[in-house]
N, C-alpha and C positions, 0 to 999 in steps of 0.2 A: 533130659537133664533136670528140667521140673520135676518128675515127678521121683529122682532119687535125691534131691533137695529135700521136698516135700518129706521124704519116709526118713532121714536123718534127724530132721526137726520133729513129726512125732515120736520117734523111739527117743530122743534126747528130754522131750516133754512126760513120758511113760518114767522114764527113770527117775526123773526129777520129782514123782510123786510117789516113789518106792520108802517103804522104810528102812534107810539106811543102817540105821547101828541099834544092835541090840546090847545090856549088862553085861559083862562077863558074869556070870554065876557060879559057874560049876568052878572047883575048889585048885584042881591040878594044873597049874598055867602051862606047862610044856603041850600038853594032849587035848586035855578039856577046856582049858581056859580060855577062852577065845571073843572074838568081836563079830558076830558077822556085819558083813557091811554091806548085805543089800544084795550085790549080785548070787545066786544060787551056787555054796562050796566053797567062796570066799570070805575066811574067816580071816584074821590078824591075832597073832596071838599076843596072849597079855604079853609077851617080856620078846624083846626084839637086843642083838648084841648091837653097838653103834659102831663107826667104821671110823667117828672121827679122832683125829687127831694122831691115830696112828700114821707112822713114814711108812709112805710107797714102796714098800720094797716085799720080798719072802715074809718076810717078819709080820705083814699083815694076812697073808694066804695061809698062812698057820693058823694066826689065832681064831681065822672064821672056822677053820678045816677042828678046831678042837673045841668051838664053839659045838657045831652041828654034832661031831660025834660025842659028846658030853649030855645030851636030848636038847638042844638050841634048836631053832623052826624059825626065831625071824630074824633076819640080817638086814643092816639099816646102813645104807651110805647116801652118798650125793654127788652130782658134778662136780661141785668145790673141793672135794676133800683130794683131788687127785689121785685115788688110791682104787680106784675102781676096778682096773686090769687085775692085780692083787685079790681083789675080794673074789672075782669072777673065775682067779687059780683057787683059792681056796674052798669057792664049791665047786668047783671040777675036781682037787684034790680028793674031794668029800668021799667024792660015788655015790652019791644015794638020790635016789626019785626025784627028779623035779620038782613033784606034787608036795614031794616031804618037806622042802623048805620055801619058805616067806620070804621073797625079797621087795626092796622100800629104795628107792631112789630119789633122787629132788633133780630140779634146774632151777636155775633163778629166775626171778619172773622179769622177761626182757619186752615187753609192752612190742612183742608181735607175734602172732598165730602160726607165721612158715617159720622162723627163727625156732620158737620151742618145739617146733616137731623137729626141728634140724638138730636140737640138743639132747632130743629125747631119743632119738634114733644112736646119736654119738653114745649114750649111754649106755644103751642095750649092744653097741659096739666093744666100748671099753669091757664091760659084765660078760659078753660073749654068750650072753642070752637071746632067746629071739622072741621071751614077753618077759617083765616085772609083775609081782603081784601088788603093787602099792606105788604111784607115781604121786610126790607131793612139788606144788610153789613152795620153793624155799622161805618166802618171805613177802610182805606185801610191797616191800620194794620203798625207797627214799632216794630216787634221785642217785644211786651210784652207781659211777663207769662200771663197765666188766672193765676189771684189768686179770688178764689172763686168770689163772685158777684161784686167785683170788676173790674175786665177782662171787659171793654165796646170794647177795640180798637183789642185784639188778638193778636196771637203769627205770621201772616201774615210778613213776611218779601222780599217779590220779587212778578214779576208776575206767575209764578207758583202755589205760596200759595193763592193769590186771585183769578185764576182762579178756583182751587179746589173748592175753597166755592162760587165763585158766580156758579159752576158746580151744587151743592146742592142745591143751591134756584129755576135752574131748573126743577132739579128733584121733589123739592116741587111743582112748578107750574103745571108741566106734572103729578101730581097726583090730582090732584085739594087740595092741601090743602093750599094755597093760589091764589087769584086771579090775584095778578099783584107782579113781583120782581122789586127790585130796589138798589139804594146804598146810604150810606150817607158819606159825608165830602171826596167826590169824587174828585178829582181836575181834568184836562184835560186830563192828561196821563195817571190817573190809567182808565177814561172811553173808552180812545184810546186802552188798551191793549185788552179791552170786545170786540171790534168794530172789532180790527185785527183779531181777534178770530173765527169770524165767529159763536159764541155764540148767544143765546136772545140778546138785545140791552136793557139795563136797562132803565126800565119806569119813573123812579123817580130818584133825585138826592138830597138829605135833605140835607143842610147848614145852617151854621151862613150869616143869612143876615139878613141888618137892617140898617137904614138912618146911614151914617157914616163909614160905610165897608158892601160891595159890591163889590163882585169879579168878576164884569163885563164880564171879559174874558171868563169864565169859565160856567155864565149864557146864553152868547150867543151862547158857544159852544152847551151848552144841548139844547137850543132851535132848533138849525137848526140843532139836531139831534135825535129830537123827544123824548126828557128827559124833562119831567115835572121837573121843580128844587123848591123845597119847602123848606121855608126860619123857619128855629128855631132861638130863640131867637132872634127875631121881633122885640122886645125895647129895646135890647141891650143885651150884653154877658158879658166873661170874658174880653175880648179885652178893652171894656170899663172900667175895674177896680169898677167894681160895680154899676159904674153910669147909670142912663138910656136915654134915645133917647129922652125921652118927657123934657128934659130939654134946650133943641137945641132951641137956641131966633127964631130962621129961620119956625122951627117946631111949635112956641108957638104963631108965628105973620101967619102962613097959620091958624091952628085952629081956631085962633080970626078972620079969614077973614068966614067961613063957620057958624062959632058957633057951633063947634062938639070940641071934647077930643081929645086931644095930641096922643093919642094911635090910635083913629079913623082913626086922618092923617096918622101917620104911620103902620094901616093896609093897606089905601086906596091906599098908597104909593105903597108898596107892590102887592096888585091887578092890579093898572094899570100899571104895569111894568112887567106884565105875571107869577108873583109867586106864588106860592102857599105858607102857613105859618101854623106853629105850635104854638099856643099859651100855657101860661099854669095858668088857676087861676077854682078855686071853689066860687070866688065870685058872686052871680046874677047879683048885676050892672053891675060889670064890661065885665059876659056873654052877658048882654045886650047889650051893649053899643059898645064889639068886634063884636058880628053878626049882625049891625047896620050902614052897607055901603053903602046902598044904594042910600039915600036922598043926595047924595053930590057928586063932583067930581072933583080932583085939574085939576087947568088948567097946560098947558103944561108949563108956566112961573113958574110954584110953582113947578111941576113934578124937573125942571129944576135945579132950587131952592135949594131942599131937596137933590136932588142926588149930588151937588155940597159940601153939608157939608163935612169939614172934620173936625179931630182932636179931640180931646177927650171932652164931653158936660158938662157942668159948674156945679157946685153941687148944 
């Protein structure tokens, strides 16, 4: 038993000094545009559809099922969202390669080690998969109950309890039933306590970013520490008060300068500033029109421009 202890804790120490996240560079987010994040073949691609907020029902197995055949590659759900069964008919509906599409799942981070394998397992249950390509902590956690599917953030309250669980997304990794772990709504200290740890080094870092808030600090920490940071809610949040990005004059006068869509700019935004994004619609235009970045590219005076917005976007 020493000595498969022993060889879990060097391959865990071997990874943890791997370069995790590379630019996305290349121009085409469906095919080329991508993250690798360290393991050999596991890429993320820039633009992932998101699962939230859609109801549980047919209604969600569609729009993954017209996501993928539209050229989609990443689909992003989580424990919380309840809808997982649904997304897992929708790529089964799909038919196409396993290999062909990216899937991103969460648990909340529940400050124990057997508990998140037991949720992580339930997951790949509900998805009717038998790995994920991307396992994230939903959140570094504040102390709240799980109350049934409710629970997204966990009962995580210090670094103890998040080390516990980001200890379980290990364990999933070193089983192969996902290929790459990560965290989301990380901020600098809760990735510092991973880092001190002598732990994996989390691949991925999902946030709220988006023309208007940007946590800069916290983006440049993951970069120059080999953390892919992948931006949700892309045209905007709660933060916003419901309003969205595409209504920013600064946002509406770069678009009229390309002749591409408000959302274009502000995925393009996002690419050429090293992020990766989660979007989320079932509509084809607008499928089209998000994996559609190619043809265009802001100059550094627009880049300059857009990240200078602040304050809340006009209704």
């Amino acid at each position: 038993m020493a000595i498969v202890v022993v060889g879990v804790v060097a391959c865990i120490a071997c990874i943890a000094g791997m370069s995790m996240a590379q630019p996305c560079v290349q121009e085409d987010p469906t095919t080329k545009c991508s993250f690798p994040l360290g393991p050999p073949g596991v890429n993320l691609p820039f633009l992932s559809n998101g699962a939230y907020g859609f109801p549980g029902n047919e209604y969600e197995a569609q729009a993954i099922n017209t996501w993928i055949h539209n050229g989609g590659i990443g689909i992003d759900t989580a424990w919380c969202y309840g809808n997982q069964v649904q997304v897992g008919q929708g790529i089964k509906l799909a038919d196409v390669p396993r290999s062909q599409i990216f899937v991103t799942t969460k648990v909340p981070c529940l400050a124990n080690t057997t508990l998140t394998m037991q949720y992580i397992q339930e997951n790949l249950k509900e998805l009717n998969l038998s790995y994920v390509d991307l396992m994230l902590i939903h959140s570094p956690g504040q102390n709240d109950p799980m109350n049934s599917r409710g629970g997204c953030v966990g009962p995580c309250a210090n670094t103890k309890d998040r080390l516990a669980t980001w200890a379980g997304l290990e364990q999933a990794y070193l089983q192969n039933l996902t290929k790459a772990i990560g965290v989301s709504n990380y901020k600098i200290i809760h990735i510092q306590e991973i880092l001190d740890s002598n732990m994996m080094t989390p691949m991925v870092n999902q946030c709220p970013y988006h023309i208007g808030n940007h946590d800069d600090e916290t983006v440049a920490f993951c970069q120059a520490h080999n953390v892919t940071y992948q931006a949700y809610s892309p045209l905007g949040g709660p933060d916003l008060h419901g309003k969205s990005v595409l209504t920013y004059p600064a946002l509406k006068q770069v678009a009229a300068n390309h002749n591409v869509s408000g959302a274009q700019v502000a995925f393009r935004w996002i690419m050429q500033n090293g992020v990766a994004a989660v979007t989320a619609t079932n509509n084809t235009e607008y499928i089209h029109e998000d994996l559609s970045l190619s043809g265009f590219s802001l100059t550094a005076s627009e880049m300059k421009t857009l990240s200078n917005v602040v304050g809340p976007p006009p209704s």
